[in-house]
N, C-alpha and C positions, 0 to 999 in steps of 0.2 A: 650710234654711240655704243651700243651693247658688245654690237660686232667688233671693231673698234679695239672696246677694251679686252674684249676676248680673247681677241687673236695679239694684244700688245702685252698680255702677261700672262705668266710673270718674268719681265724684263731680265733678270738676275741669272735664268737660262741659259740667252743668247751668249753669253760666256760660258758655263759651263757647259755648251753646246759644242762651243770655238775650243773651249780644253779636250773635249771627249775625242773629237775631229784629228787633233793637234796629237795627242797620242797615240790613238789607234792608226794614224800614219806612221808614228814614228815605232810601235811594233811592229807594223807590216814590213818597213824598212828593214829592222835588225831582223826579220826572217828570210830575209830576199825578195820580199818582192816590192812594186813598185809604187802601190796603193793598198790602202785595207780593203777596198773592193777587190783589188784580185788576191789579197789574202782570203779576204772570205770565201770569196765564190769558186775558186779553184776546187776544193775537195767535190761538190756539186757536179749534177750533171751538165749546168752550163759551160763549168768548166773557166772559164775568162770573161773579165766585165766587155769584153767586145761583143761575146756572142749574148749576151744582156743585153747589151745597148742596141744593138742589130735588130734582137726581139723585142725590144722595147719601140724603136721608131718604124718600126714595120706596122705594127698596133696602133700608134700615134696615126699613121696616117690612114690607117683601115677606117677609123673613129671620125676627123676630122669632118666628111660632109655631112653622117648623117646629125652628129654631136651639133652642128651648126644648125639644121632643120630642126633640130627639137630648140635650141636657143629659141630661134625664132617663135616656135609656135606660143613659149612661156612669155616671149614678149609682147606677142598679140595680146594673151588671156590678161596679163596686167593692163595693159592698155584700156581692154576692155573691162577690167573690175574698173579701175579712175576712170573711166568714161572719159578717155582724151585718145587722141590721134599719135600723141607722141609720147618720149619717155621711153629711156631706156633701162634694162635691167643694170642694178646693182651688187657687187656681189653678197651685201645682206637681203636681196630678194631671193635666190635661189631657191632655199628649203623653205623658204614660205610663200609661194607662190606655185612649186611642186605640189606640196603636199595641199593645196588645196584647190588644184586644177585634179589632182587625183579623185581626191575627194566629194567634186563636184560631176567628173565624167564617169564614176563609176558609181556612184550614191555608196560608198563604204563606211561608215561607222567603228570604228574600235571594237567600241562593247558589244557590239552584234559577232563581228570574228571571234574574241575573245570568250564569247558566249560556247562555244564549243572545243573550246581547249583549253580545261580545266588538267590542270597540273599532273592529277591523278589518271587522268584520260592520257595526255602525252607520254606520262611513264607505261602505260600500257601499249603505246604505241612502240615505244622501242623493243618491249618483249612480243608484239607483232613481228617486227623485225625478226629478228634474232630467230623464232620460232618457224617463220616462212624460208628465211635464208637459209639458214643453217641448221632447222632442226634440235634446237637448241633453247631450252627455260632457264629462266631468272629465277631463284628461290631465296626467299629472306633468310638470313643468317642472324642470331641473336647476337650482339655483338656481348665482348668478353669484359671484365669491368678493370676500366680502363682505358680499354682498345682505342675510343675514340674522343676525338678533342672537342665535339659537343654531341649534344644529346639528341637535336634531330637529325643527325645524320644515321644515314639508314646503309647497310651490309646486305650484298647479292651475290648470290654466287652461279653465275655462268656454267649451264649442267646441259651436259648431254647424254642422251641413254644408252649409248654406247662405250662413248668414253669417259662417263665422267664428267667430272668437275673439270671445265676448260679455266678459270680466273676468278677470281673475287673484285667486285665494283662499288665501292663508298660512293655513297649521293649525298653531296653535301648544297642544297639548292635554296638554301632561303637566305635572303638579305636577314646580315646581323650588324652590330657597332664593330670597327673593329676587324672587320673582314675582309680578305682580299678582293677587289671589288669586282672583278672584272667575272668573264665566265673560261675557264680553262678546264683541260684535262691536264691532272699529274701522274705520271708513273711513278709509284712507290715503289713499287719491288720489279723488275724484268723475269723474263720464264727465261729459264736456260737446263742445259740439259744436265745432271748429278750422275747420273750412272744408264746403263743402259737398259733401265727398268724404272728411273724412279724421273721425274722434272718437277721442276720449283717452279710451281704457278705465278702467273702474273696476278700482280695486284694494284691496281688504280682506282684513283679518286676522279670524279666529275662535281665538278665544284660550277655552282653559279648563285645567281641574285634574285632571286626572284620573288617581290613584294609581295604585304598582305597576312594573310593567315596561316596557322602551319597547318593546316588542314589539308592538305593535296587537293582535296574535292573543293575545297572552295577558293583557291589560286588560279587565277583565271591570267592566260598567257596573249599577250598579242602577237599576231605570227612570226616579227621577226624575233623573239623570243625562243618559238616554237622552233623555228628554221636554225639559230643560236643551237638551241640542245640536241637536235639532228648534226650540225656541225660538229659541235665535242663529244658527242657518240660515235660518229666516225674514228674519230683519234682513239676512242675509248677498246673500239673492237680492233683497232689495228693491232695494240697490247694483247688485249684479253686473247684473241688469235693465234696469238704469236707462238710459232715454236721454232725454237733456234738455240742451237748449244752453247752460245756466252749472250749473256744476259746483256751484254753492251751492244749488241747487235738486236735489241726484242724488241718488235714492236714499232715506235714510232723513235724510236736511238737511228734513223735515217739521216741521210742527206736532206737538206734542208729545202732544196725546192724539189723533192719526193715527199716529204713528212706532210703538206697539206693535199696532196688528192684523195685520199679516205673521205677526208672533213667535208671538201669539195662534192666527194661526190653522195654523200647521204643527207646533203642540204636538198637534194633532188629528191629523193622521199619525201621529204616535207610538205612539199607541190606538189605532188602527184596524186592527181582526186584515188585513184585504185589503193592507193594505200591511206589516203587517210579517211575515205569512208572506213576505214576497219575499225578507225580508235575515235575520231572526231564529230563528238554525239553535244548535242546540246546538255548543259548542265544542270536543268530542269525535266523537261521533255524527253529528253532520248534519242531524241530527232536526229538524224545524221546528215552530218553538215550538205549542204543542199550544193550539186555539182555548178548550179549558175552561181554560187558565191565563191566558190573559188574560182570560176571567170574570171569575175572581173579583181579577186586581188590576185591572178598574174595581171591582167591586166594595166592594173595600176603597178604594179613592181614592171613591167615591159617601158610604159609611159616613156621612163627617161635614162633606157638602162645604157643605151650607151654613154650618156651623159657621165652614169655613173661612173662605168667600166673609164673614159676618156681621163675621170678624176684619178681613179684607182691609177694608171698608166701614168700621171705625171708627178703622185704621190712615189711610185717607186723611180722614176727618173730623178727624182730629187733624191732619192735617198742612196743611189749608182754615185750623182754629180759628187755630193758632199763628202763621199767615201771614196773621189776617184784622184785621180793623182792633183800634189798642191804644188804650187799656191790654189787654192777656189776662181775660176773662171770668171770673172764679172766682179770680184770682190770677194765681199765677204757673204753671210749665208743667207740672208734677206736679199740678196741680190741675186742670188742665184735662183732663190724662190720666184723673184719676182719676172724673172727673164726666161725661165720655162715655163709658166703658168700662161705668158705672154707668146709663147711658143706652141705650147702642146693644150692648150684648151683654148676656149669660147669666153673665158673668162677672163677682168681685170684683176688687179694688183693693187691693192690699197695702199698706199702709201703709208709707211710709218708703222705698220704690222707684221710682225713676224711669227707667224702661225708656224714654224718648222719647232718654235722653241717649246711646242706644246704637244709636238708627236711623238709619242714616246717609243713610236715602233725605229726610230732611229737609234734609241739606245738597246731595245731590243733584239730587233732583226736589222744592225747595220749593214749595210750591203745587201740583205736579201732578201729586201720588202717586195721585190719581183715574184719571188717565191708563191706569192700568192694567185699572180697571172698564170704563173707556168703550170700551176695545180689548176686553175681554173680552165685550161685548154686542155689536158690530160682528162682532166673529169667531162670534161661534154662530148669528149669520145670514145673512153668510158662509157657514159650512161649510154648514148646514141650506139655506141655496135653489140653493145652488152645486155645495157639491163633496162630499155625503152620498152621493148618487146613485149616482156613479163618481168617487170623489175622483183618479184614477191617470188617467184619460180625456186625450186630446191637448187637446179641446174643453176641458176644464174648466181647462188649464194656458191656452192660448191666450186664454182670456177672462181670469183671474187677471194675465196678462200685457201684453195689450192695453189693458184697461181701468182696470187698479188699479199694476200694481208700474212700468211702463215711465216713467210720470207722476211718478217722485217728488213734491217738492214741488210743481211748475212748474204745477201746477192745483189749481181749487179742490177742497180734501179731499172735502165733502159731496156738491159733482155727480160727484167721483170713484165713491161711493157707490153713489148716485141710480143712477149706470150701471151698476154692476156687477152690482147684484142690484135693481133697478126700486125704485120707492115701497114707506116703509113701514120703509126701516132708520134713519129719523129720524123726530125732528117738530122742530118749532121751540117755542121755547121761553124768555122776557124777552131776546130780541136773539141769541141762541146756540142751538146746535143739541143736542138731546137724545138717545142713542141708543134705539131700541127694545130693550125687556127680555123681549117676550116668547119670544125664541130660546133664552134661557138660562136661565127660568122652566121651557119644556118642558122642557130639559133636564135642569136639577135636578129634576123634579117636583114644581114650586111653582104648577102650571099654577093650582086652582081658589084661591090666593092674589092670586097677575095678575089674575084675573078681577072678583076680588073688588074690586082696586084700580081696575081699570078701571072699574067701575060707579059706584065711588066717584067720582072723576075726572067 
């Protein structure tokens, strides 16, 4: 019933859904083209909703057997909490039946993880960062009166001992009334260059939610929280980084399926026991976090990741479909939902539900909720030829720096690429550039599937 009504409201969308749809076609029209997908996606390095859809159903079917073995094993484990033989999953079993097959094969508890990333501990974890990478301290800045629009937000500023002052970074992280709820990074100001002696520092806000106390030390995070503020630090340093002569070019002012591999890829920090033995101490004790408990929570984040990744790939299928040329295929947008969900996952279709009128990355990122995929294959080969090694190394910040983040827009993305980590993290593909998948294949252990596809191919 919960599920139900969750995903049926609020009904009042589904039209202002059908309006949003119904316009943003008819802008794409008066520009020339043929859909608002291929208005959108054209300036991108995909370039055309084909070569979208080509990376998109290549993924789908990369997904498809093991996405089905993991169904299976969540059907077993239900079976065996009801102690019956039969019984199949429903799509209100999914996240509750995960989360406590997780929770059962790896003995995890929340407040035990959360027991060592105390709020105050995470924010030292980023100036780990910063300080291994690039050589570079965070120092509080007294804010000016005025300057800021609450009181716990706190003023850093980005210093190197050589250069200076690289940016300034407002922390704005505690759940208030009234607040924007989500967790984002904003560029306030872009660096660009004023003369040939002076630049106009970046300046960005890291804004997120995070319950409780305003005491840093006693804000206690659970990891995907943790993994969250590694994500919008990515975005954070693409900015702060940034040096480039016009400001609309600084930073993360990219193409849109370029703008998330930063984020992507210092979600990877997060995980990695070598870096967070540096910040991740119990908030008692001192104790640093013990290498067998971050075992088993990758462990339990691996559990069902293609499952997850399988979702991810038919949430941006759906959101290519409803942007691509109309009439809408199969109808209207609950139909469309319900005939790729039927298509590209392990899962049903509830009748009478339309969970698309509750996605708001369609009004966000129309057209290029792929975006996400395409950063998520760039970053695992990224990490994997770069910064696996010695992700904390001077050399490996120095090159992440030099060759990828200092560039914001103001070059082209793909030789940005090409540079960073040699041939081999693209191909080309009907006029647009395709990511390589096999970094994230290994990763999942989908390796002899890749293979499979490549022979095909």
């Amino acid at each position: 019933m919960v599920y139900i009504q969750g995903n049926s409201s609020p009904h009042a969308n589904v039209e202002v859904l059908r309006r949003l749809i119904s316009a943003r076609h008819e802008l794409a029209q008066m520009m020339g083209c043929k859909s608002y997908a291929e208005f959108a996606v054209k300036p991108n390095m995909a370039a055309t909703p084909d070569v979208v859809r080509s990376f998109l159903l290549e993924m789908s079917k990369m997904v498809q057997a093991k996405s089905k073995e993991e169904l299976e094993l969540l059907t077993k484990y239900k079976r065996e909490m009801l102690g019956r033989n039969d019984g199949n999953l429903r799509a209100w079993d999914e996240a509750y039946y995960m989360t406590m097959m997780k929770s059962s094969t790896y003995k995890l508890e929340n407040s035990v993880v959360a027991s060592y990333f105390s709020l105050s501990n995470c924010i030292e974890g980023l100036k780990v960062l910063v300080q291994s990478l690039f050589g570079a301290t965070f120092h509080s800045i007294p804010l000016a009166p005025g300057e800021s629009w609450d009181p716990q937000v706190l003023k850093l500023s980005l210093h190197h001992p050589e250069e200076g002052d690289l940016g300034y970074l407002y922390l704005d992280l505690y759940s208030r009334k009234g607040k924007y709820p989500g967790c984002a990074h904003f560029a306030i100001k872009g660096g660009r260059k004023i003369s040939q002696t002076e630049y106009q520092l970046p300046v960005v806000a890291l804004v997120c939610n995070f319950s409780g106390s305003r005491n840093p030390s006693n804000v206690r995070l659970n990891h995907w929280e943790v993994e969250t503020l590694f994500h919008e630090f990515g975005h954070a340093l693409h900015s702060l980084l940034s040096r480039t002569d016009y400001q609309h070019f600084s930073g993360t002012r990219v193409v849109l399926d370029f703008a998330e591999i930063p984020s992507n890829l210092f979600e990877y920090y997060a995980w990695d026991y070598r870096v967070l033995k540096r910040f991740a101490r119990h908030h008692s004790t001192g104790e640093v976090i013990p290498r067998k408990l971050v075992e088993s929570m990758k462990g339990a984040r691996d559990m069902f990741a293609t499952t997850d990744l399988q979702r991810q790939i038919f949430y941006a299928l759906v959101d290519q479909t409803l942007y691509g040329e109309q009439p809408l295929p199969y109808g209207d947008t609950s139909s469309v939902v319900a005939e790729l969900k039927r298509e590209h996952t392990c899962w049903e279709h509830v009748e009478g539900t339309h969970w698309e009128a509750r996605f708001n990355h369609l009004l966000n990122y129309g057209a290029g909720y792929y975006s996400y995929l395409y950063a998520k294959c760039f970053a695992a080969t990224i990490w994997k030829k770069l910064c696996q090694e010695d992700p904390l190394s001077l050399t490996t910040g120095f090159a992440l720096r030099t060759k990828f983040l200092q560039h914001g827009g103001a070059r082209d993305p793909a030789s940005l690429l090409n540079d960073l980590v040699g041939d081999g993290i693209y191909r080309h593909g009907n006029g647009g550039i395709i990511p390589d998948i096999s970094s994230l294949c290994d990763e999942m252990k989908l390796v002899e599937e890749y293979q499979q596809r490549v022979h095909l191919l």
